[in-house]
N, C-alpha and C positions, 0 to 999 in steps of 0.2 A: 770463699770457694762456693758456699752453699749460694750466694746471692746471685753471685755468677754465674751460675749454672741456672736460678729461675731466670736469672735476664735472657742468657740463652733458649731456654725454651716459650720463653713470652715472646720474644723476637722470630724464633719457628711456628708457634701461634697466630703471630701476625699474617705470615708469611704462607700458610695456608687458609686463614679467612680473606685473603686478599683474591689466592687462588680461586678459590668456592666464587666469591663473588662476580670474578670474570667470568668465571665459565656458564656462574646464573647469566650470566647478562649475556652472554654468546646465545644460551637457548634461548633467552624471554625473545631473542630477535628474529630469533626461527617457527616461534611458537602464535599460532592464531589462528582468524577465522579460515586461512590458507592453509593447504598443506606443507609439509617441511618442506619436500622439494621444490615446491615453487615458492618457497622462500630463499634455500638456493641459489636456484634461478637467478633472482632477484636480487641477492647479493655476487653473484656470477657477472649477470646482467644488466647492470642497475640502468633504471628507463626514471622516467618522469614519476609511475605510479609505485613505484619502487622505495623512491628517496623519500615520499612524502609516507607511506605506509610505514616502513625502516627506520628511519631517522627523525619524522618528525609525531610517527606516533608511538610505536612499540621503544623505541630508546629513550623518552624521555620519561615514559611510564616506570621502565626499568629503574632508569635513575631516581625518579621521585621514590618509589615503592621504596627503595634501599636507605634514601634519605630520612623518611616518613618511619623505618623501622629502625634505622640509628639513634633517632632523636627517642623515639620509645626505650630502647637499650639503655639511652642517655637517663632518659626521665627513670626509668624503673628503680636504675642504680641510685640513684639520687634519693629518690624514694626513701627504698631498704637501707639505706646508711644514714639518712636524717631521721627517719622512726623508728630506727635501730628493729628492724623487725622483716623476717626475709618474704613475708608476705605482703609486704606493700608494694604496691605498683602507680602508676602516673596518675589513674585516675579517682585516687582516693579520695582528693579535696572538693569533687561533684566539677570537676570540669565535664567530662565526658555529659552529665545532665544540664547542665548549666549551656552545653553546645547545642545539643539536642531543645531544648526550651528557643533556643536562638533562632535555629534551622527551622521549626514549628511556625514560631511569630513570621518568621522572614517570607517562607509558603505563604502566609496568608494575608500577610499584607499586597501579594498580586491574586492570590485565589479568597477572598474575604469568606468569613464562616456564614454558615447559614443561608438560607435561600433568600434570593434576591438580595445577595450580597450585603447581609444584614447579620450583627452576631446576638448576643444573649439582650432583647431588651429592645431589638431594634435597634441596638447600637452600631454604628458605621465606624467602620474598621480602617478610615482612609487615616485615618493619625498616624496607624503605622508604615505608610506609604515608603517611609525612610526603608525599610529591611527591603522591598522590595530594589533601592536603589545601591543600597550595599552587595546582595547577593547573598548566595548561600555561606560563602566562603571566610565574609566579614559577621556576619551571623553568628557562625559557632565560633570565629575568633571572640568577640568580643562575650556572647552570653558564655564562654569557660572562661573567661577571665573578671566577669560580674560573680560567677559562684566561686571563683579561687578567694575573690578579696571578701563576698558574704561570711566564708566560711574563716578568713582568719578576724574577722571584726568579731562573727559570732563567740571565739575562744578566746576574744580580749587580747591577742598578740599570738603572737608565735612561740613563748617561752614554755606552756605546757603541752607537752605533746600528745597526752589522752585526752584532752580539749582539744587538738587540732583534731588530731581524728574522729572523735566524737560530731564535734559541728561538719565535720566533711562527711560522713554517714548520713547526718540527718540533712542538712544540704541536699547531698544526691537523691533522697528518697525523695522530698518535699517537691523539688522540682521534676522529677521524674513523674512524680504524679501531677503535676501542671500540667505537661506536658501530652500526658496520657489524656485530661483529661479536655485535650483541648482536639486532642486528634478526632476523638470519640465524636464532636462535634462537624468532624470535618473529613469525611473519608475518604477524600482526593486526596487530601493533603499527606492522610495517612500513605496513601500507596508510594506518593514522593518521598515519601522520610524513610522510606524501608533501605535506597541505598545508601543515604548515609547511617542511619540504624547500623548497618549490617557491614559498613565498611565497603570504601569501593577503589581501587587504584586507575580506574577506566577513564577519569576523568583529568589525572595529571597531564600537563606541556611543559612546554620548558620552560614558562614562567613561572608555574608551581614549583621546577624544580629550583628556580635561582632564590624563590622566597627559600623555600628549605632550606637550599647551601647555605643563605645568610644567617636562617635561625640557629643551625648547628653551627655556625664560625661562633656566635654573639654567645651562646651556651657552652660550649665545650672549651672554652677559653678559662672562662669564672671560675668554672666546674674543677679544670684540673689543679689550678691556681689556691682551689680550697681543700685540695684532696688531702693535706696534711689536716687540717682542723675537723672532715670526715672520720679521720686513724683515730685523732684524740677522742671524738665524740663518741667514738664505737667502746672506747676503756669506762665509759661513763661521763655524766654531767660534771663531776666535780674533780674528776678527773682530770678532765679537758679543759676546765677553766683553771686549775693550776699547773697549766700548760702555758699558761696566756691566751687563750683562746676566748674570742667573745662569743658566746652562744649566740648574742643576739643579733649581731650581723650577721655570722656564719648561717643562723637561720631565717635571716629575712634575706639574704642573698641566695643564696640555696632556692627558695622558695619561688624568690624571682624566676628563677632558671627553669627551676622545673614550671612552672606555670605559661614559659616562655615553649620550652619544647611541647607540653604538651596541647596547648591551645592552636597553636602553629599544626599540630600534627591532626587536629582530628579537625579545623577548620579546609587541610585539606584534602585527605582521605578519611573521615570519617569518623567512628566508633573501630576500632581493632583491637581488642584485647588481648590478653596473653603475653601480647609480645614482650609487653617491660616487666610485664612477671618473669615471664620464661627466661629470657637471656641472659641478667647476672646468673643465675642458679647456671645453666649452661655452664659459663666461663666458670663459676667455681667448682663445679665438679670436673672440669680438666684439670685443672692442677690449684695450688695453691699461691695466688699474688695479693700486694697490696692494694690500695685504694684506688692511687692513681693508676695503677694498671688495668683495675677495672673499670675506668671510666674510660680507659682509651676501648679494651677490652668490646664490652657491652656494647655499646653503639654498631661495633663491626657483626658483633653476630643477632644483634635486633637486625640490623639490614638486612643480613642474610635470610634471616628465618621470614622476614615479608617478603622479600624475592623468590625465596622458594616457594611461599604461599603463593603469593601471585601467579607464579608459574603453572603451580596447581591446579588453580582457579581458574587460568584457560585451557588447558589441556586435557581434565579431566571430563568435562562435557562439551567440549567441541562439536559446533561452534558456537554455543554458548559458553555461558559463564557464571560459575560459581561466586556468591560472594564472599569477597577473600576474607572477612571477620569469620566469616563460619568456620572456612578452614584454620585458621588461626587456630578458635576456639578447638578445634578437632586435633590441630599437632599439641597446644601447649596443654588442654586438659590431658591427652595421653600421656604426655611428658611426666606430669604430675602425679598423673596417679601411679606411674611406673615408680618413680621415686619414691612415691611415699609407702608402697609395696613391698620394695630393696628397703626401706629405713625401717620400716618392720618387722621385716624377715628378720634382721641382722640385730636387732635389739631383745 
């Protein structure tokens, strides 16, 4: 009876973030450099500059932004149920500096450091010619998945998990400070890296968004597929293996995945935090489900919550635009501190 009754309300769950999320995507298509009414209009009226405005730019942003915070949803969960620890989120393992190190090189391999295109030594920067022909996008893809695989060689495998995190710690700083201090050399470059720094949805189509849909098909498949050996892992390690469970698969595939969503996600909206913090914690304080519920779970309200950031993010300074990691940063710190205030109080 008890079960039935949470499958009932996980299925009413559903069934209202599916809601939330249409109606996000009804505003994001009304919301922009125009006014509502002439957006409207516009859907009243649709003309030549309408369809292209409508359809081929505001809806496919909608869609990526939602994809791009599902996969975060994805990744956070994954996270918190492989380090057993509700404070972990996607980009523990120095993905997010390892993208950011990527996006830096890739800048300057078309803008080269130094005056007269020369960097430290007189050295000529044409070697790195390749980032310029990748793009920004294959840049952070690949330097977050050079720091995901530094970071598990640094901890000898993936079987201790205060050495996975520890080399992910020290990973992200080290390159961060590469990074930093390559900007310092380079101040254009600096100003280029502020929208991905900061997180941007301004630049998804509908090719970003088909990479997305296929990252989340190729991810949320494995993901729910392991969600029982997630239950076992959560009672503990030895627990779990006299379950039959192999840690070491379950954690190098696991790893995969998340390394898959999250590389994927900040190659192409950026740096956005919060979000795979904030969203399991969300879905758990609505009620109480299993693993795999929260992996269906979480993705849906990571979407939401970058949709709604998005939204945000044009609407509040119209006709400009906010960059939506700030807002993030602005919903999921409140979030946090509000909770951690209630778990205070009540303790």
């Amino acid at each position: 009876m008890a079960r039935a009754t949470q499958r009932s309300r996980f299925t009413h769950w559903l069934a209202l973030g599916c809601l939330v999320t249409l109606l996000l995507t009804a505003a994001s298509l009304l919301v922009g450099t125009s006014t509502i009414r002439a957006s409207l209009d516009w859907l009243a009226s649709p003309d030549a500059q309408s369809n292209t405005v409508l359809w081929q730019i505001r809806l496919p942003r909608a869609a990526g932004a939602w994809l791009a915070g599902a996969l975060l949803g994805l990744g956070g969960a994954l996270a918190q149920g492989l380090f057993r620890n509700p404070l972990a989120e996607p980009y523990l393992l120095g993905s997010a500096s390892g993208a950011g190190l990527g996006v830096s090189l890739s800048l300057m391999a078309v803008e080269p450091l130094g005056s007269g295109g020369a960097g430290w030594g007189g050295l000529a920067w044409g070697g790195l010619a390749w980032g310029g022909q990748i793009g920004i996008t294959g840049a952070a893809f690949i330097g977050a998945c050079a720091a995901i695989t530094l970071t598990v060689l640094l901890s000898r495998g993936v079987m201790q998990t205060a050495s996975l995190l520890l080399a992910g710690i020290v990973v992200g700083f080290l390159l961060s400070a590469i990074t930093s201090l390559l900007l310092l050399r380079s101040p254009d470059t600096w100003r280029a890296m502020q929208a991905f720094l900061l997180g941007s949805t301004g630049y998804l189509n509908w090719h970003s968004c088909a990479l997305l849909a296929l990252t989340f098909a190729l991810c949320i498949v494995p993901a729910l597929l392991l969600a029982r050996g997630l239950e076992a892992l959560a009672l503990g390690e030895d627990t779990a293996q006299s379950l039959g469970v192999s840690l070491r698969v379950l954690r190098l595939t696991l790893l995969a995945v998340l390394s898959l969503a999250t590389a994927s996600t900040v190659g192409q909206v950026g740096i956005i935090g919060f979000v795979g913090l904030v969203a399991p914690h969300l879905v758990r304080e609505t009620f109480s489900i299993n693993q795999r519920q929260l992996l269906i779970a979480a993705p849906m309200c990571g979407g939401a919550l970058l949709l709604a950031a998005d939204l945000i993010s044009r609407w509040a300074v119209r006709p400009a635009e906010l960059p939506v990691g700030v807002v993030t940063a602005c919903i999921g710190g409140t979030y946090l501190l509000l909770m951690l205030w209630r778990r205070a109080r009540h303790s």
